[in-house]
Backbone as a ProteinNet text record, in pm:
[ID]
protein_1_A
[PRIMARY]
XXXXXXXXXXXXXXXXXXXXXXXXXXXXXXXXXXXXXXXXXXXXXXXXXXXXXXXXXXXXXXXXXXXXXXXXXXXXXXXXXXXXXXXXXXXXXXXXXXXXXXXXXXXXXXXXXXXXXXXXXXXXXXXXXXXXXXXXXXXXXXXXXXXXXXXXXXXXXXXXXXXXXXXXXXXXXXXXXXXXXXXXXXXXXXXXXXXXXXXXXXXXXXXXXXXXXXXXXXXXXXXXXXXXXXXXXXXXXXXXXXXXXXXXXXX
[TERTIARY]
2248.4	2141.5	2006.9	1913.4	1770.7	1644.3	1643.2	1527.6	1418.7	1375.6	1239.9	1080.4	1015.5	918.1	758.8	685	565.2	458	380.9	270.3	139.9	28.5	-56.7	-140.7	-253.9	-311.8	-474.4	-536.6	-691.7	-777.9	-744.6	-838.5	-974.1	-1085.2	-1187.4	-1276.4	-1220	-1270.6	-1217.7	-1314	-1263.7	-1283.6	-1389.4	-1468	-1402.1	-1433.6	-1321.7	-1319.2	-1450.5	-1404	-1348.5	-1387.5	-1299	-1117.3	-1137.5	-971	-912.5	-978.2	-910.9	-871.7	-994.4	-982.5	-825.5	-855.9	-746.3	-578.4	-578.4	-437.9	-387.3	-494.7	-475.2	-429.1	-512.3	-432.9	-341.8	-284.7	-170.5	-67.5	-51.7	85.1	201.2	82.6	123.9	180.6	154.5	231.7	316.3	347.7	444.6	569.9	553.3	606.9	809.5	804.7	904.9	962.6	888.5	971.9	1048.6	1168.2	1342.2	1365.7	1436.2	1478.6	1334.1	1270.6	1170.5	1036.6	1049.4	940.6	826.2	717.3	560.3	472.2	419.5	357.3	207.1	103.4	-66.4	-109.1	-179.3	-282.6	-360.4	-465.6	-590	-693.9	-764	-859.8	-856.4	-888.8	-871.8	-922.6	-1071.5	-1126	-1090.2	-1015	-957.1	-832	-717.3	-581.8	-556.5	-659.3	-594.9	-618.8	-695.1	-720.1	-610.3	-544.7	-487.4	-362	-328	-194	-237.6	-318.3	-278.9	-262	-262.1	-300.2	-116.8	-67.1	27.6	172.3	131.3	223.4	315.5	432.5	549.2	568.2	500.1	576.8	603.5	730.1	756.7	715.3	558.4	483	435.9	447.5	429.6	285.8	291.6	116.5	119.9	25	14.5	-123.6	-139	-228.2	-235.5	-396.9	-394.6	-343.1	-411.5	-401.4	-354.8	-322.4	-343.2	-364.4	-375.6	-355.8	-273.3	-269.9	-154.9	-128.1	-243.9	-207.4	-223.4	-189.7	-142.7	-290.7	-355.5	-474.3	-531.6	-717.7	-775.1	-922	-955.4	-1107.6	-1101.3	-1055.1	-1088.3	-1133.5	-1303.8	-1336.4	-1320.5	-1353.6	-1344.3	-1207.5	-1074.1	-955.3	-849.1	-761.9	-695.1	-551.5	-484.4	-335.7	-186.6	-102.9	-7.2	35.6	25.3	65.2	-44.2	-123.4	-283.4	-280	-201.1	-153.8	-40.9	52.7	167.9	120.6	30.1	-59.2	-118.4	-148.8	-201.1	-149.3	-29.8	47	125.3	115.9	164.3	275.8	366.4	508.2	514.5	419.6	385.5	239	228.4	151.3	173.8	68.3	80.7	7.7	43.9	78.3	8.3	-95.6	-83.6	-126.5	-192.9	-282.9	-322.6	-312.2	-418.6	-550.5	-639	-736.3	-798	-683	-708.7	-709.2	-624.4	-574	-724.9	-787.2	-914.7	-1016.8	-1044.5	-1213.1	-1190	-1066.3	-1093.7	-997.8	-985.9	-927	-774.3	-696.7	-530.8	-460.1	-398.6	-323.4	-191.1	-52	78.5	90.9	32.4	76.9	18.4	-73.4	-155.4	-55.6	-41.4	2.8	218	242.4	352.3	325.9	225	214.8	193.1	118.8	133.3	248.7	298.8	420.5	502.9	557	617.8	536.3	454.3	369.8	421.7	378.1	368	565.6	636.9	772.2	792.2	748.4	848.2	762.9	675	628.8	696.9	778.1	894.2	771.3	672.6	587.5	682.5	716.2	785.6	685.2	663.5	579.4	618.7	503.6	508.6	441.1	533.1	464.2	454.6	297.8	239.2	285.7	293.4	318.5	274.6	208	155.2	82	126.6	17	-77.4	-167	-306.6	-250.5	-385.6	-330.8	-319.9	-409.9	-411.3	-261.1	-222.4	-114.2	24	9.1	129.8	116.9	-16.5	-34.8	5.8	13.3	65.6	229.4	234.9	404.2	448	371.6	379.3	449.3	445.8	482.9	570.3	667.5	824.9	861.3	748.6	682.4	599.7	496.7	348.1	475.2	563.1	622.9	740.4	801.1	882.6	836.5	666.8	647.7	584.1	540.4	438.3	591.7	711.4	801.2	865	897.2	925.3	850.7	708.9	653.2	595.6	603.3	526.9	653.7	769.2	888.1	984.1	866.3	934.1	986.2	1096.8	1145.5	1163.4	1126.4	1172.1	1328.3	1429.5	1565.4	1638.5	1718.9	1806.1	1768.5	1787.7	1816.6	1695.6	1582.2	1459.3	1404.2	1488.2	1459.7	1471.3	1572.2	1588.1	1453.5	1423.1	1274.8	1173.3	1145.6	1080.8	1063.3	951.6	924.7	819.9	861	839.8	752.5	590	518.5	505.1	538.6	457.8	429.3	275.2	167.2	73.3	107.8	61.9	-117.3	-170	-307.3	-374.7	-373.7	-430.6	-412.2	-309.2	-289.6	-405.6	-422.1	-476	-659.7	-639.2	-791.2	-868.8	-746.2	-778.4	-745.3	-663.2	-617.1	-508.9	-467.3	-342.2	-222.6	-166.3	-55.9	79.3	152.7	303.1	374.3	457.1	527.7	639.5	715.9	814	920.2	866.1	1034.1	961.5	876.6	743.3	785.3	790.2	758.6	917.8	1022.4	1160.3	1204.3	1153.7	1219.4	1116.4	1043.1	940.5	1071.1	1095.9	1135.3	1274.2	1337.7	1537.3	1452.3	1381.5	1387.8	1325.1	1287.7	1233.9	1364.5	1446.5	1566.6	1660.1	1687	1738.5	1675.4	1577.4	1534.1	1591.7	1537.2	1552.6	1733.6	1782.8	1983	1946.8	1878.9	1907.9	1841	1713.2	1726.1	1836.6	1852.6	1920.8	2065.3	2092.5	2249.6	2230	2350.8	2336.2	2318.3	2381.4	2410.7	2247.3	2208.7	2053.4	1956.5	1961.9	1873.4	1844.1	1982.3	2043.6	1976.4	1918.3	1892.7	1754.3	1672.1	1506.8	1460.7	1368.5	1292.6	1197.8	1158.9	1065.4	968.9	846.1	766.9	668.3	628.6	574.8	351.3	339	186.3	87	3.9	-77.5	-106.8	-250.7	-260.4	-124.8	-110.9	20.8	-53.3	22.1	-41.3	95.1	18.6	149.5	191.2	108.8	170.9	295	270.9	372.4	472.9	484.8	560.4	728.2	737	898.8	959.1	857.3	932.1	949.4	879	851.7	1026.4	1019.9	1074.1	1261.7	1252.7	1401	1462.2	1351.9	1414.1	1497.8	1614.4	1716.2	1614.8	1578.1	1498.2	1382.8	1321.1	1218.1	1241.2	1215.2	1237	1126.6	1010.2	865.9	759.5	674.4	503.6	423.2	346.7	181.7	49.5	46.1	-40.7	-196.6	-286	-421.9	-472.7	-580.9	-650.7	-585	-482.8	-401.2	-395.7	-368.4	-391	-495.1	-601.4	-721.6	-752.2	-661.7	-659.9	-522.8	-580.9	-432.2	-327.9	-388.7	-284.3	-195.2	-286.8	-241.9	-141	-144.1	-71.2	35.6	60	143.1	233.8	185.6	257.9	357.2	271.4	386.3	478.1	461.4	549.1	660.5	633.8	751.1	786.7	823.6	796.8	969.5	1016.7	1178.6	1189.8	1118.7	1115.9	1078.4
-5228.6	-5310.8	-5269.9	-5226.3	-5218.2	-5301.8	-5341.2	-5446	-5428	-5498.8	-5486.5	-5479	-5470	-5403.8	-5471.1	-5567.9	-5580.6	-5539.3	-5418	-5361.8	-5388.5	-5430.5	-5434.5	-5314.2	-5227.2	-5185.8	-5222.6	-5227.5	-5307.2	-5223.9	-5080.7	-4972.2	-4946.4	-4966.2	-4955.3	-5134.9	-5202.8	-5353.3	-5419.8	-5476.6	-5571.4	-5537.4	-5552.4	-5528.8	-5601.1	-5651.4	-5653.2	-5800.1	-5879.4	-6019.4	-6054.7	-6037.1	-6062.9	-6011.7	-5954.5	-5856	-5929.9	-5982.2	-6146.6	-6261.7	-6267.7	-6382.2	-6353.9	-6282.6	-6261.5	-6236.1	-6112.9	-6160	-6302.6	-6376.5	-6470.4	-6605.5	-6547.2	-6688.3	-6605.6	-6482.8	-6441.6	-6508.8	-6477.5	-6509.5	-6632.5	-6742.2	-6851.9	-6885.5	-6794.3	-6804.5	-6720.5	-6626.9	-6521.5	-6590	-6713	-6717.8	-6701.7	-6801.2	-6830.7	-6721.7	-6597.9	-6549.1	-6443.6	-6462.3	-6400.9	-6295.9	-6172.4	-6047.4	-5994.2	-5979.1	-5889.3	-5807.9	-5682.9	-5632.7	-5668.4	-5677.7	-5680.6	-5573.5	-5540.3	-5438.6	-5448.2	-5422.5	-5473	-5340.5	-5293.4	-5116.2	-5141.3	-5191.8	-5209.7	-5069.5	-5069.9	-4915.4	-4874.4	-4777.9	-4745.1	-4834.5	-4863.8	-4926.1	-5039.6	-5178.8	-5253.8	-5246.2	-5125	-5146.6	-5175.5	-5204.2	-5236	-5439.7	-5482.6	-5592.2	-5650.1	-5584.4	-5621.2	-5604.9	-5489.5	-5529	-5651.7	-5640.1	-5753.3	-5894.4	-5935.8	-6065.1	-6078.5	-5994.2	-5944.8	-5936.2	-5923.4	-5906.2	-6027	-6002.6	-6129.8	-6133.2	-6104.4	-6130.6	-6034.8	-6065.8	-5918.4	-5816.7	-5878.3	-5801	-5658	-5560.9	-5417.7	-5380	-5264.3	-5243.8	-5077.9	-5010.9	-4915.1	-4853.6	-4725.3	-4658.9	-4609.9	-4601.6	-4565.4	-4397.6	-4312.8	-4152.2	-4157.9	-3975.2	-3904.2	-3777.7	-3665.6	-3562.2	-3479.5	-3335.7	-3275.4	-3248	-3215.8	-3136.4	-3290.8	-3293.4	-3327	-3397.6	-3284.7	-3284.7	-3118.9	-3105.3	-2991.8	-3072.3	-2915.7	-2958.8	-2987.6	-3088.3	-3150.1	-3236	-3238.5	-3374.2	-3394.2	-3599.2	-3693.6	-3699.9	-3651.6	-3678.9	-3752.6	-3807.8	-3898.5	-3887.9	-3824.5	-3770.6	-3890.7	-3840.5	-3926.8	-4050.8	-3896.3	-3966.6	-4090.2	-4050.6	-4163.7	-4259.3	-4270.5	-4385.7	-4445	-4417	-4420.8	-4536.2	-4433.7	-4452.3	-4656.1	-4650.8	-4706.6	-4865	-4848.7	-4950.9	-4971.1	-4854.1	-4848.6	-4776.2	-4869.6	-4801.2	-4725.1	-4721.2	-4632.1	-4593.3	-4530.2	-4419.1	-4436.2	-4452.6	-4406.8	-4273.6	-4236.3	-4035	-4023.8	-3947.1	-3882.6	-3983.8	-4120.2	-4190	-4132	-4199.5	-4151.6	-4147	-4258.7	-4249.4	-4087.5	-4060.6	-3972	-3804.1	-3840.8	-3716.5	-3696.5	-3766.3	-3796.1	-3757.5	-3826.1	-3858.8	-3752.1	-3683.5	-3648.6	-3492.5	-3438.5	-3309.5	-3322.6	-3431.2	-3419.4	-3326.7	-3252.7	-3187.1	-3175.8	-3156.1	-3136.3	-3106.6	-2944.4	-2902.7	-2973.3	-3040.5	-3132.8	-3262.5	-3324.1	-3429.5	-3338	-3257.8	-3199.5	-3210.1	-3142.5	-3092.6	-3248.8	-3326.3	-3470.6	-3552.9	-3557.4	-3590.4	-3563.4	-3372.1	-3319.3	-3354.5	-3414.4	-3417.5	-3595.4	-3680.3	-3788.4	-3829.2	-3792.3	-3801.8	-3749.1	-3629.1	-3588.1	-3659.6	-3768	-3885.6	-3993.5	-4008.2	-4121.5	-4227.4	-4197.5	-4290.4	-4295.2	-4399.5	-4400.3	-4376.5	-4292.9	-4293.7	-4333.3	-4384.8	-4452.9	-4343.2	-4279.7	-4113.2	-4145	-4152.5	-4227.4	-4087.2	-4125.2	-4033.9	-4117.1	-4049.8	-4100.4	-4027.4	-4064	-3996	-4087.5	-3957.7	-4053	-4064.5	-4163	-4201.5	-4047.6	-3962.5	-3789.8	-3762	-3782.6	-3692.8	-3812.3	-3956.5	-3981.3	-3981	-3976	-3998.3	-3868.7	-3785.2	-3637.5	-3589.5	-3703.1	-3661.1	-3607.3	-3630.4	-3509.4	-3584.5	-3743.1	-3839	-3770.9	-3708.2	-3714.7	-3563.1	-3496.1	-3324.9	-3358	-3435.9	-3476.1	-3511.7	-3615.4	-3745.8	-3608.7	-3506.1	-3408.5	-3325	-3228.9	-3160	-3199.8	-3350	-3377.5	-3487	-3500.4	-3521.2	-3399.9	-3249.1	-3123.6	-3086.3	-3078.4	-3005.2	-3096.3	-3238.8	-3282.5	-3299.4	-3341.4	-3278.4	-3191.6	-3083.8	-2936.4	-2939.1	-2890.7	-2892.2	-2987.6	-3127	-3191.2	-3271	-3255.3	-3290.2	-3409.5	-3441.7	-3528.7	-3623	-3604.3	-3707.9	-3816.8	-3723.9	-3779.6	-3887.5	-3868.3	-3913.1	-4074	-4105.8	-4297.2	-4335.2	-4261.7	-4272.5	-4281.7	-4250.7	-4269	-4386.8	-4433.9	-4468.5	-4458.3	-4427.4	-4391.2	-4511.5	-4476.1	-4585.5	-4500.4	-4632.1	-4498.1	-4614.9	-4474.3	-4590	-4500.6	-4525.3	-4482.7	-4516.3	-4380.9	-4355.5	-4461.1	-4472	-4566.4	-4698.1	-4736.6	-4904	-4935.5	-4870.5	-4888	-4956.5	-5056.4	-5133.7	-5155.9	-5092.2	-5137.4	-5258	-5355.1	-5464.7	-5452.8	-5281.5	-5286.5	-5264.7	-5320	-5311.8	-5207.1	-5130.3	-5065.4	-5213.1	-5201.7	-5294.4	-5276.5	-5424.6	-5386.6	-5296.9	-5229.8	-5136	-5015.2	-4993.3	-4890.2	-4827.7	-4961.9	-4931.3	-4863.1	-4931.1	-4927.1	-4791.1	-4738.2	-4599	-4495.2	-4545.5	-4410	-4420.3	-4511.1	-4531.7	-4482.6	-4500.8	-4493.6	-4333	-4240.4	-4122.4	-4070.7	-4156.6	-4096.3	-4071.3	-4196.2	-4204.4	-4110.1	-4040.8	-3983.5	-3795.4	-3809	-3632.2	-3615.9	-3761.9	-3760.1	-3716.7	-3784.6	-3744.8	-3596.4	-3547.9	-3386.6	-3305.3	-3368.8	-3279.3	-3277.7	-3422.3	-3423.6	-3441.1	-3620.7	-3690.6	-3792.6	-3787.9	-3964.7	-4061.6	-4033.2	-4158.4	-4121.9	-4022.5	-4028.5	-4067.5	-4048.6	-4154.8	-4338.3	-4344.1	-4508.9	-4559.2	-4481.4	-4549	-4568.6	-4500.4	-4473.5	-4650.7	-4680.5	-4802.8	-4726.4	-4737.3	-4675.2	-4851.2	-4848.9	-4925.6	-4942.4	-5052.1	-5009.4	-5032.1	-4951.4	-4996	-4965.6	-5103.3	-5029.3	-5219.8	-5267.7	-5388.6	-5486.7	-5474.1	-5592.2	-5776.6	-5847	-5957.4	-6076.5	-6201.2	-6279.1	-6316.1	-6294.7	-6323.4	-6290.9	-6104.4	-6025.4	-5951	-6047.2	-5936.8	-5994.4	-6102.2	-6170	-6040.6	-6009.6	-5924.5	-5829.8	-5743.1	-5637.7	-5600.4	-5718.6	-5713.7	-5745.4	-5756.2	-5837.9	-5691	-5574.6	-5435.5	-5352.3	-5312.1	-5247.9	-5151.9	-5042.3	-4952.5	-4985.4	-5100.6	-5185.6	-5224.6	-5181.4	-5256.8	-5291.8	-5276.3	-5375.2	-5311.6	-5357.6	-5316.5	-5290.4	-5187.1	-5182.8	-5202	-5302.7	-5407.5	-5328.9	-5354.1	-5315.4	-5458.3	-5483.6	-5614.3	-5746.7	-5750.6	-5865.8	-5922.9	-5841	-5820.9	-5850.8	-5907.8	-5885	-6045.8	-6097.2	-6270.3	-6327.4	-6369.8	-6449.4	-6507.3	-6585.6	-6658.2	-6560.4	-6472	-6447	-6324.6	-6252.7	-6117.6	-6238.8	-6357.4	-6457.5	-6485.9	-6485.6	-6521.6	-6407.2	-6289.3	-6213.2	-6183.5	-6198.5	-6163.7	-6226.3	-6363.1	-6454.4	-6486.9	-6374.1	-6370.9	-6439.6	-6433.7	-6468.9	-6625.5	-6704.3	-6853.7	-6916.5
-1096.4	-1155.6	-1095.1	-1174.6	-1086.5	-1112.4	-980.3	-944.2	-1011.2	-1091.1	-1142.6	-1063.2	-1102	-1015	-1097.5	-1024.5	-1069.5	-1023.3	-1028	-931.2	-965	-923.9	-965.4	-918.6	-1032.2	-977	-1006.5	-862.7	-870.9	-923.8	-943.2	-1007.4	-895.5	-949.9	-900.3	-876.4	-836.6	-836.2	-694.8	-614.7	-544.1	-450.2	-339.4	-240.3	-126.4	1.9	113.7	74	90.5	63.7	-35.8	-167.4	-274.8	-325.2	-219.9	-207.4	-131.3	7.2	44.9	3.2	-53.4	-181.1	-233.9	-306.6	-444.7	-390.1	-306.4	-238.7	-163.2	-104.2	-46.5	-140.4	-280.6	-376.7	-448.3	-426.5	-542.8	-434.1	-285.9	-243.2	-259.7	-264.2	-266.5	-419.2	-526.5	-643.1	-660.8	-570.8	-557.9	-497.2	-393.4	-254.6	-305.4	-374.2	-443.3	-509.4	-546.9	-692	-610.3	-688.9	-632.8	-741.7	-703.5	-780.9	-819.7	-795	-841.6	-728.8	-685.3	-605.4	-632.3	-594.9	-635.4	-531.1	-575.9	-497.3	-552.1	-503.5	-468.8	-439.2	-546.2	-519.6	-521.8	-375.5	-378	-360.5	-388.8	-331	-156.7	-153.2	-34.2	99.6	104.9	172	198.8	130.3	187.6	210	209.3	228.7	361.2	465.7	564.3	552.1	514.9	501.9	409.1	308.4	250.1	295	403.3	456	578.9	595.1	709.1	660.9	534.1	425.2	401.2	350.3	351.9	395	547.4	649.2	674.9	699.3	681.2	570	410.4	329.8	249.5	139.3	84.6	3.3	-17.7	-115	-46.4	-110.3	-90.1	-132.9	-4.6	-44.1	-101.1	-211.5	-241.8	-235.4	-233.2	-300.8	-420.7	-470.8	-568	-632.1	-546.7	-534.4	-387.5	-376.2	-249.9	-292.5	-150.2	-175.4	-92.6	-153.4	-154.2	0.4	93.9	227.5	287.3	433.8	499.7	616.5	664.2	707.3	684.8	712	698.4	646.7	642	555.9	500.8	381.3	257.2	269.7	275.6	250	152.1	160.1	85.7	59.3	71	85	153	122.5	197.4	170.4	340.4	275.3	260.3	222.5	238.1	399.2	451.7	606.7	640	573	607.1	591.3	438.9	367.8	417.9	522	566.5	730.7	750.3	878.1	857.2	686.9	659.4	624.3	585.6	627.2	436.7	387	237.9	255.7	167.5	133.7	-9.7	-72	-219.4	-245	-311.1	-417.5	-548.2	-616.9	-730.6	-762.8	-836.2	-884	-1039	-1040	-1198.2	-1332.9	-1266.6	-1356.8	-1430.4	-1572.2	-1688.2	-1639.9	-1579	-1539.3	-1452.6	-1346.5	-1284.1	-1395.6	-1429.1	-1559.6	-1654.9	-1694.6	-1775.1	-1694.8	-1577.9	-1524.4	-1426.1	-1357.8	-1242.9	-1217.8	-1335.6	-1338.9	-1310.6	-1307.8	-1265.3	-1352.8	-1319.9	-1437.5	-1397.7	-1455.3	-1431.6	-1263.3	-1248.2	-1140.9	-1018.1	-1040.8	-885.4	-860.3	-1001.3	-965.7	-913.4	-917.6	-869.7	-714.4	-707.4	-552.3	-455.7	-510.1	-468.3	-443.2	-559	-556.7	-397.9	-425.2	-296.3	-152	-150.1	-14.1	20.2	-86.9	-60.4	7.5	-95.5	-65.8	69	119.2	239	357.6	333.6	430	421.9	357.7	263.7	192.1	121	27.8	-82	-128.6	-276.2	-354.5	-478.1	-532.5	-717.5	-739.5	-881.3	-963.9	-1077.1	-1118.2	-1262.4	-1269.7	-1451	-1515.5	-1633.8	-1745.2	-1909.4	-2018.2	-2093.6	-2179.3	-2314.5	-2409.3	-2481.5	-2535.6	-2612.8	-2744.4	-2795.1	-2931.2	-3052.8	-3017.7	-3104.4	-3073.8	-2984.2	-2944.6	-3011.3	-3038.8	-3058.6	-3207.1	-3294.7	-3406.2	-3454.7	-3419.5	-3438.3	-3401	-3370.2	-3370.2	-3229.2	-3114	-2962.1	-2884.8	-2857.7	-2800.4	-2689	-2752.4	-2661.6	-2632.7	-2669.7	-2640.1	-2495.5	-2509.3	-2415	-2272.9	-2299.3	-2182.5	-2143.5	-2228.5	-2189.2	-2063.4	-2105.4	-2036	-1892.6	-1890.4	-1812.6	-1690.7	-1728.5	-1657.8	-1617.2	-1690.5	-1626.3	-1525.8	-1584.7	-1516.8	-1331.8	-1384.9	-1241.3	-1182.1	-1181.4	-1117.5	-1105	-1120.2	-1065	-905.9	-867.1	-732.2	-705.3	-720.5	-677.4	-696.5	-575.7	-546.7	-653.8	-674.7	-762.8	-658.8	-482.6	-426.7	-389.9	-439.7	-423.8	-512.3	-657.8	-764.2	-754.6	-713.9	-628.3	-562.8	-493	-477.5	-497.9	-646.5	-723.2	-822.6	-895.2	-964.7	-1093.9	-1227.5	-1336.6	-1395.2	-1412	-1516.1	-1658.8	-1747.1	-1884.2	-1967.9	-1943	-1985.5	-2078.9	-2236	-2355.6	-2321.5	-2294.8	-2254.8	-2388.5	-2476.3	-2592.4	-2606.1	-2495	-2471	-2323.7	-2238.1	-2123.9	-2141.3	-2126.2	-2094.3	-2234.4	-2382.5	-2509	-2554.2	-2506.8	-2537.3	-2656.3	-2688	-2753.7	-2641.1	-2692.1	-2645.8	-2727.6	-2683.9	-2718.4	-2789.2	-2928.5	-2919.1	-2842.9	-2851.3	-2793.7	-2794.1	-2939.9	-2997.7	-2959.7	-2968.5	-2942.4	-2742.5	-2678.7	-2568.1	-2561.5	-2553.2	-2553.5	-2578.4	-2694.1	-2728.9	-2642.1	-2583.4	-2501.6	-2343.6	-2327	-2181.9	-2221.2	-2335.3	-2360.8	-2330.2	-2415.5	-2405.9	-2291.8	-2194.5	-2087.1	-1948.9	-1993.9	-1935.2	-1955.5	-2080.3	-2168	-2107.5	-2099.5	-2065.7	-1886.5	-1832.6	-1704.2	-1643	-1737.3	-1752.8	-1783.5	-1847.4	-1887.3	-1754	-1686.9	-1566.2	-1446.1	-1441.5	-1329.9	-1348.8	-1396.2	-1457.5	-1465.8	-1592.1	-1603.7	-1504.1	-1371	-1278.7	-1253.9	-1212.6	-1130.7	-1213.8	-1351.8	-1455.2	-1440.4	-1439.4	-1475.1	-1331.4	-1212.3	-1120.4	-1137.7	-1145.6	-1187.8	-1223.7	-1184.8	-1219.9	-1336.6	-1476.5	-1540.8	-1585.1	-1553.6	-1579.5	-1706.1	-1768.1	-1861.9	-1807.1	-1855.1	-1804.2	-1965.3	-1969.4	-2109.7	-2121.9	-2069.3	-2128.4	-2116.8	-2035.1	-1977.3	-1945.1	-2002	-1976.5	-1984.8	-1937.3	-1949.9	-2083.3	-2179.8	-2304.5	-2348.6	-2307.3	-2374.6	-2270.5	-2137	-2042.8	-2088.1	-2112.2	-2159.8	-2269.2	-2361.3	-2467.2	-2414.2	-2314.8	-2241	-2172.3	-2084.1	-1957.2	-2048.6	-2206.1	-2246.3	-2299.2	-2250.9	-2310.1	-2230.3	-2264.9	-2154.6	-2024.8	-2096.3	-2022.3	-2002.5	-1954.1	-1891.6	-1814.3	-1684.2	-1548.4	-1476.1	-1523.5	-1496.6	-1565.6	-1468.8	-1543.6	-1426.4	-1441.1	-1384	-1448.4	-1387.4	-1446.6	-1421.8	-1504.8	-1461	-1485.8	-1561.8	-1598.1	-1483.8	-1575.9	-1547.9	-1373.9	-1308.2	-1199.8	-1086.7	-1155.3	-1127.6	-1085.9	-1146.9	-1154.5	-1109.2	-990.2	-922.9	-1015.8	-1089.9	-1203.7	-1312.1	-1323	-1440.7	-1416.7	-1293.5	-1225.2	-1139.5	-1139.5	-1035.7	-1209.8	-1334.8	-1426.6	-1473.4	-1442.2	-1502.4	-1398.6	-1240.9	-1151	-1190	-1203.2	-1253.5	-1414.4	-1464.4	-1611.8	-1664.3	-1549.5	-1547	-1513.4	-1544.1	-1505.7	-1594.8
[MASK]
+++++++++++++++++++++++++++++++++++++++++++++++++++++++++++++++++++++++++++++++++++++++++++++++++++++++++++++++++++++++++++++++++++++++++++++++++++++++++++++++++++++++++++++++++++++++++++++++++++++++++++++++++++++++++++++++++++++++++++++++++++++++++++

């Protein structure tokens, strides 16, 4: 059976006090909720404030990015171990956002990937097409190559380790949403290619998330789909209540 998974990510919002604020009133609507991870991607600058808000309870802290080396000259970079250093048990990998605004392409978000893992970061690895690409028929071409190619080399045994968002670049911060049959058959076939790299058993373990305008309206239909085992939330997230409703979308 795999645990479902509610992550929020804060994107670019939420400065140190208001990042207090906001974790400080999500916990207390979290406190209670049973079978389900939650995990909190605040920006870099407050993840230490936010693990310390944190601490004692079972909410997980992430980053948003990393990069590939370790340490060196790269400014403005921040490596896995940093994040490790930092008091995060995940990464997220290969955002649309990042893919768009900031040059990500297959092989970076690969090399990320292999860096962040052999620090043991679980990492959450987006995958997603735009609306050109699904209106054209590419959908399950786009989610094929961009799951080959960003887990190249990487081990079967690593794959438990992972976690899969897919998040249709044309639902994200549009207020459309994937339907539910929509979302369902992106994830059965994401499950479905993932059995062809590796195996059935190493598929069936994978958490695949749905991310694209997630809200409490629509996480029940979301979450009632076999190959739905959570969401990464953007917006939603942003508001104690409303990222505390979908945590507990099972109540």
């Amino acid at each position: 059976m795999r645990k479902p998974v509610i992550a929020g990510n804060w994107k670019l919002f939420k400065k140190s006090a208001e990042a207090q604020d906001l974790v400080t009133n999500i916990l207390p609507l979290v406190k209670e909720t049973a079978g389900v991870e939650i995990i909190i991607a605040p920006v870099f600058t407050v993840l230490g404030k936010v693990k310390d808000a944190i601490d004692g309870t079972s909410v997980m802290l992430a980053a948003q990015n990393c990069f590939w080396e370790e340490e060196g000259a790269y400014t403005g970079e921040v490596s896995p171990g940093m994040l490790r250093d930092a008091g995060c048990s995940h990464v997220i990998i290969g955002h649309s956002e990042r893919r768009q605004y900031f040059g990500e392409t297959d092989a970076t978000v690969n090399k990320k990937i292999t860096a962040a893992l052999s620090t043991g970061l679980t990492v959450i690895f987006c995958i997603g097409e735009t609306l050109a690409e699904r209106e054209s028929g590419k959908t399950f071409d786009i989610l094929n190559s961009q799951i080959r190619d960003g887990l190249a080399g990487i081990r079967r045994e690593d794959i438990s380790k992972m976690i899969i968002a897919y998040e249709p670049v044309w639902a994200i911060g549009t207020g459309k949403t994937a339907s539910n049959e929509q979302a369902q058959e992106a994830h059965s076939h994401i499950r479905a290619f993932l059995a062809g790299l590796y195996d059935h058993d190493a598929a069936e373990t994978v958490r695949i998330l749905y991310g694209g305008s997630v809200k409490p309206e629509n996480i029940k239909g979301l979450m009632a789909q076999r190959d739905i085992d959570g969401a990464l939330v953007g917006g939603a997230s942003l508001n104690a209540d409303s990222f505390a409703a979908i945590a507990n979308y099972n109540e």
